[in-house]
VEXGUNU-751774 format. One record per atom (N, C-alpha, C): residue number from 1; atom name; x, y, z. Coordinates in nm, 3 decimals. Layout:
<rs>
@pos = NUM, site = CA, c1 = X, c2 = Y, c3 = Z
...
</rs>
This chain:
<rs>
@pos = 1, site = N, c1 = 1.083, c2 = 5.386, c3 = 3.227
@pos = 1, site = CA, c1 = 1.171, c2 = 5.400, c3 = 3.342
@pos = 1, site = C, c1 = 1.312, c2 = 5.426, c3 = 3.290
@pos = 2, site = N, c1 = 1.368, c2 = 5.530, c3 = 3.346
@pos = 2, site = CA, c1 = 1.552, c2 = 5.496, c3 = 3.320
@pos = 2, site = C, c1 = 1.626, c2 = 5.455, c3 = 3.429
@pos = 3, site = N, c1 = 1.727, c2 = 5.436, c3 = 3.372
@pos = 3, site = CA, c1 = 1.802, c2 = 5.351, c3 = 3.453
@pos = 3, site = C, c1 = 1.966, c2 = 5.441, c3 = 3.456
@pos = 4, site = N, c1 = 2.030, c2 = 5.478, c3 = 3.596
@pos = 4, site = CA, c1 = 2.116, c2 = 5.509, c3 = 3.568
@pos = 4, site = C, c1 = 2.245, c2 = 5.417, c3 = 3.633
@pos = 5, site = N, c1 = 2.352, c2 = 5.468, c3 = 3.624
@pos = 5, site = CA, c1 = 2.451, c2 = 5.413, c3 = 3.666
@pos = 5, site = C, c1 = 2.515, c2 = 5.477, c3 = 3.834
@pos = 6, site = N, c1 = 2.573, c2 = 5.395, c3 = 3.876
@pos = 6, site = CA, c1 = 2.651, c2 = 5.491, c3 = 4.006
@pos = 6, site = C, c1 = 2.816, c2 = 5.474, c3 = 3.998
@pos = 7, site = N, c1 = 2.849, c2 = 5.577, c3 = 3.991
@pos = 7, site = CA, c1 = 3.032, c2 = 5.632, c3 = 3.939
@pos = 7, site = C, c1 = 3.115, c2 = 5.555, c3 = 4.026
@pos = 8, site = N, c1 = 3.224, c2 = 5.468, c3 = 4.049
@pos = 8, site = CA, c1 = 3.315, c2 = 5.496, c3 = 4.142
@pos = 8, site = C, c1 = 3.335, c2 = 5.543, c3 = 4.262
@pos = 9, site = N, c1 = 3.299, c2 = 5.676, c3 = 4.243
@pos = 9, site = CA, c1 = 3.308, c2 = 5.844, c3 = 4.374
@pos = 9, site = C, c1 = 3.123, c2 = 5.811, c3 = 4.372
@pos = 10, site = N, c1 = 3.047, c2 = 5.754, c3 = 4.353
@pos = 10, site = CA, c1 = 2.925, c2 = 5.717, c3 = 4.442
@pos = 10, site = C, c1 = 2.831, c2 = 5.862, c3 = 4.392
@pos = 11, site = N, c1 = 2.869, c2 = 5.872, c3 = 4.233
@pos = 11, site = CA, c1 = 2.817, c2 = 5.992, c3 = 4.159
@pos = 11, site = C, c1 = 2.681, c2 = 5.944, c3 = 4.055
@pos = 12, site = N, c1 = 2.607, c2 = 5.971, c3 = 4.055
@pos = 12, site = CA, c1 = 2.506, c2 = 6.000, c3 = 3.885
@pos = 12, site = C, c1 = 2.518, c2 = 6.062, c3 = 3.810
@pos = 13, site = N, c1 = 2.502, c2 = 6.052, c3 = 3.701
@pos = 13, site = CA, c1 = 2.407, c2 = 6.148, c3 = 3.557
@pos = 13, site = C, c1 = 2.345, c2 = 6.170, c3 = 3.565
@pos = 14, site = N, c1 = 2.224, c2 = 6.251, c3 = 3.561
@pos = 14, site = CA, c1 = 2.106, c2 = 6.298, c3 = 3.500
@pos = 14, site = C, c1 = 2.078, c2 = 6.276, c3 = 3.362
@pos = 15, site = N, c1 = 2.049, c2 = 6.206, c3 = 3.311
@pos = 15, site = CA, c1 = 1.998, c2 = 6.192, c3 = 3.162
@pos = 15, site = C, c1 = 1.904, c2 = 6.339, c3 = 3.113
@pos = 16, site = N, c1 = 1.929, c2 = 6.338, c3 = 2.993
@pos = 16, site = CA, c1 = 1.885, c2 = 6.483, c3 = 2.979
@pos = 16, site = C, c1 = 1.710, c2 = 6.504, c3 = 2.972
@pos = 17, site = N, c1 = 1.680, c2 = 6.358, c3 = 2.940
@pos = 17, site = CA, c1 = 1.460, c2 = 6.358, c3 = 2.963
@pos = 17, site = C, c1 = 1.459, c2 = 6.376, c3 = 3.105
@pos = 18, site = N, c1 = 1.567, c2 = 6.330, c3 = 3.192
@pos = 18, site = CA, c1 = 1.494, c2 = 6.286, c3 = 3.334
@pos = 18, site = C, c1 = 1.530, c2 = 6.482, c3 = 3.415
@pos = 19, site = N, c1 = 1.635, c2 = 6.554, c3 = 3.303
@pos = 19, site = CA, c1 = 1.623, c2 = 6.691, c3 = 3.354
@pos = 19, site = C, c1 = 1.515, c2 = 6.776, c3 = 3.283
@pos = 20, site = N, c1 = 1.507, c2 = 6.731, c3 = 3.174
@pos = 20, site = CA, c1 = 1.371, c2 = 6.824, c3 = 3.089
@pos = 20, site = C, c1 = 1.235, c2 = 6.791, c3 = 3.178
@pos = 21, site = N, c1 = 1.230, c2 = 6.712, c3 = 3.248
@pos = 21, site = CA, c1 = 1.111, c2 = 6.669, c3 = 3.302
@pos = 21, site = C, c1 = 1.116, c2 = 6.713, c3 = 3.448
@pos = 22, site = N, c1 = 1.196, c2 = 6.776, c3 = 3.502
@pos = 22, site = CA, c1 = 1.216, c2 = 6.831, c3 = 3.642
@pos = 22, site = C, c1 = 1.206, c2 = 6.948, c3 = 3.579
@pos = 23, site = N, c1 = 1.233, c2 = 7.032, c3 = 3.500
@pos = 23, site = CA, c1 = 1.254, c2 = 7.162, c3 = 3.462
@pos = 23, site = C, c1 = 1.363, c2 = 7.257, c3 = 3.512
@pos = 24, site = N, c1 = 1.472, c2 = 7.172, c3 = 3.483
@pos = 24, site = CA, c1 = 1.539, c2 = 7.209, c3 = 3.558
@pos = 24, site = C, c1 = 1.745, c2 = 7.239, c3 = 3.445
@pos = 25, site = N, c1 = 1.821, c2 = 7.273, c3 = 3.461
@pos = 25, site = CA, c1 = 1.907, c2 = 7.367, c3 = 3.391
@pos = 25, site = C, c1 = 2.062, c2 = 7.272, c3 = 3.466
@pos = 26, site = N, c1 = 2.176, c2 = 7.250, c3 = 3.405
@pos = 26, site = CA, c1 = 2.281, c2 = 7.204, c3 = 3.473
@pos = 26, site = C, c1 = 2.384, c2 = 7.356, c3 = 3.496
@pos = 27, site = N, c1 = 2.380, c2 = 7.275, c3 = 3.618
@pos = 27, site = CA, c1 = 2.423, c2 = 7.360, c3 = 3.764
@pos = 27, site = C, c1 = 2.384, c2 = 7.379, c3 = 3.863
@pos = 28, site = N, c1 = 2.184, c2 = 7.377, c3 = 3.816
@pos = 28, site = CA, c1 = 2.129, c2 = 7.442, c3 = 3.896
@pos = 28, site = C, c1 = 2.097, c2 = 7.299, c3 = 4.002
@pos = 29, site = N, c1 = 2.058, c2 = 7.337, c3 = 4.159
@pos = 29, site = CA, c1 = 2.070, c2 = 7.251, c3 = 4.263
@pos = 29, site = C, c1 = 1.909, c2 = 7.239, c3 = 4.260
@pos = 30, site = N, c1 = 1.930, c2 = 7.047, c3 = 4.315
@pos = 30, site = CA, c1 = 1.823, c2 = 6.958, c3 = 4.330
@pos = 30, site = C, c1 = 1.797, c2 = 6.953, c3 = 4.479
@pos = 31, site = N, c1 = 1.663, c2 = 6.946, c3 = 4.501
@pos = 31, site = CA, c1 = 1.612, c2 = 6.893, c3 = 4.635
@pos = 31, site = C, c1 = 1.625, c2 = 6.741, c3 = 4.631
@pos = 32, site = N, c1 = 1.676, c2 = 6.672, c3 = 4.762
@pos = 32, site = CA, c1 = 1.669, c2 = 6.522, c3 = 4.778
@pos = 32, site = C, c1 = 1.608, c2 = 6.498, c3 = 4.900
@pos = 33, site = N, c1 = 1.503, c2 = 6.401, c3 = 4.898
@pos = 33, site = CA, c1 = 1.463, c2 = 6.397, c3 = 5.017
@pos = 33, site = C, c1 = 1.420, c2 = 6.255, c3 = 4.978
@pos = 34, site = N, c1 = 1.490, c2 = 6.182, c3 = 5.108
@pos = 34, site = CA, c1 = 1.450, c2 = 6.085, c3 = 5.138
@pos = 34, site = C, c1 = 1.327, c2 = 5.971, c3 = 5.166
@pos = 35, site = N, c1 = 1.337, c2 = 5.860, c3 = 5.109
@pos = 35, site = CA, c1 = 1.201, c2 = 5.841, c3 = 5.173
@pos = 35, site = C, c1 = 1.174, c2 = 5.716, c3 = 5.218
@pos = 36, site = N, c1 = 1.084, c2 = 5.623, c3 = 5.258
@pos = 36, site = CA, c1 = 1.075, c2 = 5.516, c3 = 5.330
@pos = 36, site = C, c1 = 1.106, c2 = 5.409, c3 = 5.217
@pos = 37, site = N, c1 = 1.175, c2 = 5.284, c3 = 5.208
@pos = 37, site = CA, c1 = 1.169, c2 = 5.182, c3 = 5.119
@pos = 37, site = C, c1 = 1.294, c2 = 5.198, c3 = 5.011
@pos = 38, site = N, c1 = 1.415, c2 = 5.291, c3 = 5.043
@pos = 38, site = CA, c1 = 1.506, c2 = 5.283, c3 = 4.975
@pos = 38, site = C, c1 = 1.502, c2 = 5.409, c3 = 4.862
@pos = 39, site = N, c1 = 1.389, c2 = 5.477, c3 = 4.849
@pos = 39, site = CA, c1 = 1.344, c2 = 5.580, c3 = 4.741
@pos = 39, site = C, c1 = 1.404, c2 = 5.673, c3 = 4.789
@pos = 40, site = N, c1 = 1.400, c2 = 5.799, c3 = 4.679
@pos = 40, site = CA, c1 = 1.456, c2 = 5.910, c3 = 4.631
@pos = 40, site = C, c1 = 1.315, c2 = 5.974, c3 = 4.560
@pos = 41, site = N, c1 = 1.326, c2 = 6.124, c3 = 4.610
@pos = 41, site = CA, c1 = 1.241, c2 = 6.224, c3 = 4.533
@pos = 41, site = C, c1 = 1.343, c2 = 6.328, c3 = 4.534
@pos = 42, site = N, c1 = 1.298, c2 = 6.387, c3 = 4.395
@pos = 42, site = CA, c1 = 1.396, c2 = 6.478, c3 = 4.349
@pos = 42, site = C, c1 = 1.315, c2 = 6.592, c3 = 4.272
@pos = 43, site = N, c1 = 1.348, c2 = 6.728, c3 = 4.366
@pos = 43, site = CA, c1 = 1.252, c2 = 6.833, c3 = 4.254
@pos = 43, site = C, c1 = 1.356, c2 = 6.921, c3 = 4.305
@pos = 44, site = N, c1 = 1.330, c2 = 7.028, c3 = 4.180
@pos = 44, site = CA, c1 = 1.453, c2 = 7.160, c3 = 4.171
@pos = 44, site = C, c1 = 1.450, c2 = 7.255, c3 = 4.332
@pos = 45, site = N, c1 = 1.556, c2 = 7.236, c3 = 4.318
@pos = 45, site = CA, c1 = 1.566, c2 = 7.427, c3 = 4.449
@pos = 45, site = C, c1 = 1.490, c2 = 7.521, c3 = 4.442
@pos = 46, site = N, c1 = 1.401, c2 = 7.481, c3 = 4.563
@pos = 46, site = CA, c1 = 1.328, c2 = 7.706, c3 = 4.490
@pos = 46, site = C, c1 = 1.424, c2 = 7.769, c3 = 4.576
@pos = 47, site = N, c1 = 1.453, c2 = 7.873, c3 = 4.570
@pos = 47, site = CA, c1 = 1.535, c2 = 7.975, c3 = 4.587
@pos = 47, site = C, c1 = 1.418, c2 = 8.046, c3 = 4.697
@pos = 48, site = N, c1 = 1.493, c2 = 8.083, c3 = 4.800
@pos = 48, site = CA, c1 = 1.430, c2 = 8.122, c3 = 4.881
@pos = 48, site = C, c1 = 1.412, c2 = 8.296, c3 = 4.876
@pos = 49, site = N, c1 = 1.293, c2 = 8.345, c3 = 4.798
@pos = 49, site = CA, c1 = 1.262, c2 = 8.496, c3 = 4.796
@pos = 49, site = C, c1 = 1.200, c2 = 8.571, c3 = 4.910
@pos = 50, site = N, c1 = 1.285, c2 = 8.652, c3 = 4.932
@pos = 50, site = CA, c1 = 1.208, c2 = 8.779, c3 = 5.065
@pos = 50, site = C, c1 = 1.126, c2 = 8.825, c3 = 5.058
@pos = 51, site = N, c1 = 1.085, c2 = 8.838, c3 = 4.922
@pos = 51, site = CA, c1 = 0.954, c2 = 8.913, c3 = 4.965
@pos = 51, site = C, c1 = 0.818, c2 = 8.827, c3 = 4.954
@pos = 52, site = N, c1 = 0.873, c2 = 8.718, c3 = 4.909
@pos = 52, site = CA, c1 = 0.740, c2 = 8.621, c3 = 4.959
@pos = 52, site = C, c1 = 0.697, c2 = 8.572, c3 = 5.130
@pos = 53, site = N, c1 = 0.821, c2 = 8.612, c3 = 5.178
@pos = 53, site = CA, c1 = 0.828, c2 = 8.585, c3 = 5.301
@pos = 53, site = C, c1 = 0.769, c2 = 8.668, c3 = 5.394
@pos = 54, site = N, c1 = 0.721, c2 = 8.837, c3 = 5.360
@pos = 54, site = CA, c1 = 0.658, c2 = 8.905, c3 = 5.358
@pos = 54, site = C, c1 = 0.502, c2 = 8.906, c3 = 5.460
@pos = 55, site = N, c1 = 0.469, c2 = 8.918, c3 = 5.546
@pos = 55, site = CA, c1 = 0.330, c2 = 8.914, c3 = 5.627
@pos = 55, site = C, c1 = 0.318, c2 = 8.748, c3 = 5.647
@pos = 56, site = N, c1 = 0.454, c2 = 8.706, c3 = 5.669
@pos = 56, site = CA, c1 = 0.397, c2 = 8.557, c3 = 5.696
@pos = 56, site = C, c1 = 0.373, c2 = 8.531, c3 = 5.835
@pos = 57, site = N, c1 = 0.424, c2 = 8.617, c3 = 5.889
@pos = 57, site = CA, c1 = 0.362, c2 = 8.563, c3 = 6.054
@pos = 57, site = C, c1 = 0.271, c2 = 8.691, c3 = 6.119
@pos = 58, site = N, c1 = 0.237, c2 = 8.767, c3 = 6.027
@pos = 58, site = CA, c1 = 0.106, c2 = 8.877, c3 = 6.031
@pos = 58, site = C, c1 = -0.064, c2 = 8.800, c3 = 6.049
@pos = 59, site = N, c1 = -0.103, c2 = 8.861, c3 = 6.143
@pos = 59, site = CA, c1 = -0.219, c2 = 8.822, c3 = 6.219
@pos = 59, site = C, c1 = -0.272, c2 = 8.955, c3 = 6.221
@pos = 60, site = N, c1 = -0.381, c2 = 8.976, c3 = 6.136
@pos = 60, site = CA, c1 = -0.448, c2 = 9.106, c3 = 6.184
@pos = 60, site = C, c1 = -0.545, c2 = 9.153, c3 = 6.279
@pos = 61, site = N, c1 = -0.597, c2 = 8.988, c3 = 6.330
@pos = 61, site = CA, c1 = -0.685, c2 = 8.950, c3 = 6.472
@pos = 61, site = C, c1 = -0.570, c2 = 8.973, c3 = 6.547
@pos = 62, site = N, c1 = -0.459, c2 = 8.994, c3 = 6.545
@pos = 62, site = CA, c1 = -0.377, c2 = 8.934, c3 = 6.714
@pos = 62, site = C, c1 = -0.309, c2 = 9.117, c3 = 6.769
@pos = 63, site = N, c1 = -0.315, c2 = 9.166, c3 = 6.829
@pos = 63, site = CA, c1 = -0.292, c2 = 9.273, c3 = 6.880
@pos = 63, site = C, c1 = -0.099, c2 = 9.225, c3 = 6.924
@pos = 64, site = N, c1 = -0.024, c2 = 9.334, c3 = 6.836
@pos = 64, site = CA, c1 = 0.115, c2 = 9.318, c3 = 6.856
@pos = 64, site = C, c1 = 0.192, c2 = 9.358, c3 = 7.034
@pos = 65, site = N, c1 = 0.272, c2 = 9.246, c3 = 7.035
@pos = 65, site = CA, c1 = 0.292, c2 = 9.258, c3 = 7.186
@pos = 65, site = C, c1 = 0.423, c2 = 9.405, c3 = 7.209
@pos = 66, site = N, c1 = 0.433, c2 = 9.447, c3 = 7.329
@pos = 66, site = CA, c1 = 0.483, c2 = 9.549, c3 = 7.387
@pos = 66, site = C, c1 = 0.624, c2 = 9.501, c3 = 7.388
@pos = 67, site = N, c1 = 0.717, c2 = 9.576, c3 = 7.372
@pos = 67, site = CA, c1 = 0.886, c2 = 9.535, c3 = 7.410
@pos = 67, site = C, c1 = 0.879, c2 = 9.489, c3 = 7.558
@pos = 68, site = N, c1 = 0.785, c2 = 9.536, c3 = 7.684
@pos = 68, site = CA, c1 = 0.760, c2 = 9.465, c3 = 7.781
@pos = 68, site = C, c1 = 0.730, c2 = 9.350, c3 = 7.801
@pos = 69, site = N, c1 = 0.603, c2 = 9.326, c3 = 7.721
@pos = 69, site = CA, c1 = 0.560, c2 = 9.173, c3 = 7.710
@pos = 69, site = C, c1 = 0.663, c2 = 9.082, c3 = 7.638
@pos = 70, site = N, c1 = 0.750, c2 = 9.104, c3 = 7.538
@pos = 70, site = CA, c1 = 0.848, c2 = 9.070, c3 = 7.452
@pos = 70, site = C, c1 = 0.941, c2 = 9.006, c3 = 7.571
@pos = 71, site = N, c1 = 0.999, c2 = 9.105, c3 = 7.666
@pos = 71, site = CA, c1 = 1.066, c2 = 9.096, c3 = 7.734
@pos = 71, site = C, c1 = 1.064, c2 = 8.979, c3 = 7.868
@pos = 72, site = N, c1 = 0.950, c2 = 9.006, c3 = 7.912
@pos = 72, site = CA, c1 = 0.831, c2 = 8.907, c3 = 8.028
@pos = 72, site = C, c1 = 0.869, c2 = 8.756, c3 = 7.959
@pos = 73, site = N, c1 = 0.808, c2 = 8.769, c3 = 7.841
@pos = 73, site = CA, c1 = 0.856, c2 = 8.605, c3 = 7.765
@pos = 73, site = C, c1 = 0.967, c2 = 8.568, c3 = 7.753
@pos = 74, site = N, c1 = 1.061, c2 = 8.643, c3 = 7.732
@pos = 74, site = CA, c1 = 1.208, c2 = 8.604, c3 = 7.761
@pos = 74, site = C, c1 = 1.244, c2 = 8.520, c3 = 7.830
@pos = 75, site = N, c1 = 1.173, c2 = 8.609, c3 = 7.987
@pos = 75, site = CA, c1 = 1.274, c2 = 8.601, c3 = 8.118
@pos = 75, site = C, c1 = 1.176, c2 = 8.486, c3 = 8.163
@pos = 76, site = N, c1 = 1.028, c2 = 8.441, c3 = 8.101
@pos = 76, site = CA, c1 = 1.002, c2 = 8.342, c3 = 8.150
@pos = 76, site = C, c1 = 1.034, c2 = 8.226, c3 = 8.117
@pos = 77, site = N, c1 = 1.072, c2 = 8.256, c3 = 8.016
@pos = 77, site = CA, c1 = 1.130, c2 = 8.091, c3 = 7.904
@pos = 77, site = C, c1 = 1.266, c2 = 8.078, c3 = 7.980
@pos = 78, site = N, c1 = 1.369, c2 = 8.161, c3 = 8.008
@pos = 78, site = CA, c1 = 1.460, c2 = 8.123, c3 = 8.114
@pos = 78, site = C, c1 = 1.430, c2 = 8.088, c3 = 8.205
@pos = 79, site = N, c1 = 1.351, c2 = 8.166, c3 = 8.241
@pos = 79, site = CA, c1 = 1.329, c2 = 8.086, c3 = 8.428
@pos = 79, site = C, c1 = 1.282, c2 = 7.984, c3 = 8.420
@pos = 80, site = N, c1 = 1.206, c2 = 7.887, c3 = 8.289
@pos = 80, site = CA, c1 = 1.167, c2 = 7.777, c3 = 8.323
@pos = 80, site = C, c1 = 1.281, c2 = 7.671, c3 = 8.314
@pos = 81, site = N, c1 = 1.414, c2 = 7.715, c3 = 8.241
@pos = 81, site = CA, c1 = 1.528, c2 = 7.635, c3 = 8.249
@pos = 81, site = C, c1 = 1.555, c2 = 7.633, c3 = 8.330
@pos = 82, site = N, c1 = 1.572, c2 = 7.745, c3 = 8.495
@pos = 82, site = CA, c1 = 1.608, c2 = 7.790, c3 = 8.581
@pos = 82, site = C, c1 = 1.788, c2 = 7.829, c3 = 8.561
@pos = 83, site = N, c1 = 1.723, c2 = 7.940, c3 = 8.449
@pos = 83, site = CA, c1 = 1.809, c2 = 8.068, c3 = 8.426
@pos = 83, site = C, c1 = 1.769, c2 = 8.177, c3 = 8.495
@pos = 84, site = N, c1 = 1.863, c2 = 8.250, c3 = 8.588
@pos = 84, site = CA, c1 = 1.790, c2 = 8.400, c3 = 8.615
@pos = 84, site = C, c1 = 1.840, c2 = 8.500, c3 = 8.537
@pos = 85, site = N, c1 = 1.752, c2 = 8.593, c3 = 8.481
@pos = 85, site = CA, c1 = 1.820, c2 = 8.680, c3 = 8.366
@pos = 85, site = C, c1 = 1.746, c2 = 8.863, c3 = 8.396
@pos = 86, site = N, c1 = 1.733, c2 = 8.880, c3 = 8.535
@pos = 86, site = CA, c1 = 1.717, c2 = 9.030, c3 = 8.572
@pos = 86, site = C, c1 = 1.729, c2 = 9.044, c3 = 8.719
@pos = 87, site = N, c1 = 1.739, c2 = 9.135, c3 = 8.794
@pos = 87, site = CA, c1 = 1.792, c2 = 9.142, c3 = 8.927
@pos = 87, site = C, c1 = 1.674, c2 = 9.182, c3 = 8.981
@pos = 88, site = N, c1 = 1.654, c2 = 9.112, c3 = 9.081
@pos = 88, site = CA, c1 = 1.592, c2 = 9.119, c3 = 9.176
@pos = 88, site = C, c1 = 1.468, c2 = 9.020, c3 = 9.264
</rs>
């Protein structure tokens, strides 16, 4: 286990095993996420790439909707706020 210290300004170190073991480089940004019981998990930033992002909401079962139908959903998601958003 290591053990670190907390700064003054409410800062850490990283000891350099506890960064060789994240795989991770100084500068580069940590994920923190909280967790139940006072804990901390900590793993590197992925960097968010476009083109992995690529056919992610592609359905080749689902038949793509019409700028009409696009539109229909709009004006119904307003109207259920009771927004009116076309004349007549």
């Amino acid at each position: 286990m290591t053990i670190l210290t907390v700064t003054a300004k409410g800062q850490i170190t990283l000891k350099r095993a506890v960064l060789e073991h994240l795989g991770v480089q100084p500068g580069q940004r940590l994920d923190v996420r909280m967790l139940p019981g006072g804990k901390l998990e900590l793993a590197p930033e992925r960097a968010a790439d476009l083109l992995s992002l690529k056919g992610l909401l592609h359905d080749p079962k689902r038949k793509a909707a019409t700028l009409e139908e696009i539109q229909g959903a709009i004006e119904a998601g307003w109207a259920a706020c009771g927004v009116r958003t076309s004349e007549g």
